[in-house]
ZAVEXKE-786663 format. One record per residue (C-alpha): residue in three letters; residue number from 1; chain; z, x, y. Coordinates in steps of 0.02 Angstrom, whole numbers, plus 50000, padded with zeros to 5 digits. Layout:
residues N
ALA; NUM; A; Z; X; Y
...
END
This chain:
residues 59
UNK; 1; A; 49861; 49453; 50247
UNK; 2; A; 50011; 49402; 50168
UNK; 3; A; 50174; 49295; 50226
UNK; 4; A; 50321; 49397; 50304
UNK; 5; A; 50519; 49295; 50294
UNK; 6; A; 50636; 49341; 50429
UNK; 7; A; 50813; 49265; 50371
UNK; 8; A; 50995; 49286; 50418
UNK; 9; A; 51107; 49391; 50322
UNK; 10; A; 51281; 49310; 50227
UNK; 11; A; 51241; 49140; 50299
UNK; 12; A; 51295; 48979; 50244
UNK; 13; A; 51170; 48937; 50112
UNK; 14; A; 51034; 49048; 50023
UNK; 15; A; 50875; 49020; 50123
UNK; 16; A; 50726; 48983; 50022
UNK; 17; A; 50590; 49123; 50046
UNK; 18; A; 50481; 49087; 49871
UNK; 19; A; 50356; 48968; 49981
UNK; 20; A; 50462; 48793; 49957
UNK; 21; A; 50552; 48706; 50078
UNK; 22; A; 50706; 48766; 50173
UNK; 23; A; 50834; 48688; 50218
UNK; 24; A; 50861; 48757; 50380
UNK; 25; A; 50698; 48718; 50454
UNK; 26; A; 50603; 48884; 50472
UNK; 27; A; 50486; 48897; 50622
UNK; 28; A; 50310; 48965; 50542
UNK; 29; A; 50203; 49077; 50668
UNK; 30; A; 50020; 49116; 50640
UNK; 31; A; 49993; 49296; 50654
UNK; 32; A; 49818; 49361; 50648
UNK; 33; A; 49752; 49515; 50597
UNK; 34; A; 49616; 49653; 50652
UNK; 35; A; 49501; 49594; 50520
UNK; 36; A; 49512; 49412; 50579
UNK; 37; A; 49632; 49357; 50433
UNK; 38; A; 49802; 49237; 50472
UNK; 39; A; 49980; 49316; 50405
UNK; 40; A; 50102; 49195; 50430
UNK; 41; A; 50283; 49242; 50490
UNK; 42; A; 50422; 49139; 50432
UNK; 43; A; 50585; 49133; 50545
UNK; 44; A; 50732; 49048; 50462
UNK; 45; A; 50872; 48980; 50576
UNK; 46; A; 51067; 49013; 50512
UNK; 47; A; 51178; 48862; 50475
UNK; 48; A; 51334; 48947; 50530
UNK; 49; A; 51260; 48949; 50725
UNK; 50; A; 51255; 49115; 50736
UNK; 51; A; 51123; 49116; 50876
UNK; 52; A; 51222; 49025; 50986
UNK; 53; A; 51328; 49190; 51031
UNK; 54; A; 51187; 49307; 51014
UNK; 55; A; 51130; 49393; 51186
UNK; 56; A; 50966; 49327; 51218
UNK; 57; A; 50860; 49507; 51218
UNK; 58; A; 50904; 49485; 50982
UNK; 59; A; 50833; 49321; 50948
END
C-alpha cells in the first residue's frame, strides 16, 4: 500500500508531499487494506484559512 497526499491548491506556501515535514501540520490517517496492509493518507491543512469558510459537508 502506498501513501496518498491530499493538499490545498494556490495556498500560501508549497506543502511538502516528498515524506519530510510540513509545515502546516498534516493530520496522517491509517488506512488499511483488503490484504491486511496500512496506506497512509496524508491531509495537509491551508495557511490562508481557507477551511474556516468552507460548508462543513467539503472538509
Amino acid at each position: 500500500m502506498s501513501t496518498v497526499h491530499v493538499h490545498p491548491v494556490n495556498d500560501l506556501i508549497a506543502h511538502d508531499t516528498d515524506g519530510g515535514d510540513c509545515p502546516c501540520g498534516p493530520r496522517v490517517e491509517p488506512v488499511p487494506s483488503d490484504d491486511g496492509s496500512i496506506g497512509w493518507l496524508v491531509v495537509h491543512h491551508s495557511l490562508d484559512g481557507r477551511e474556516l469558510t468552507e460548508p462543513e459537508a467539503t472538509r
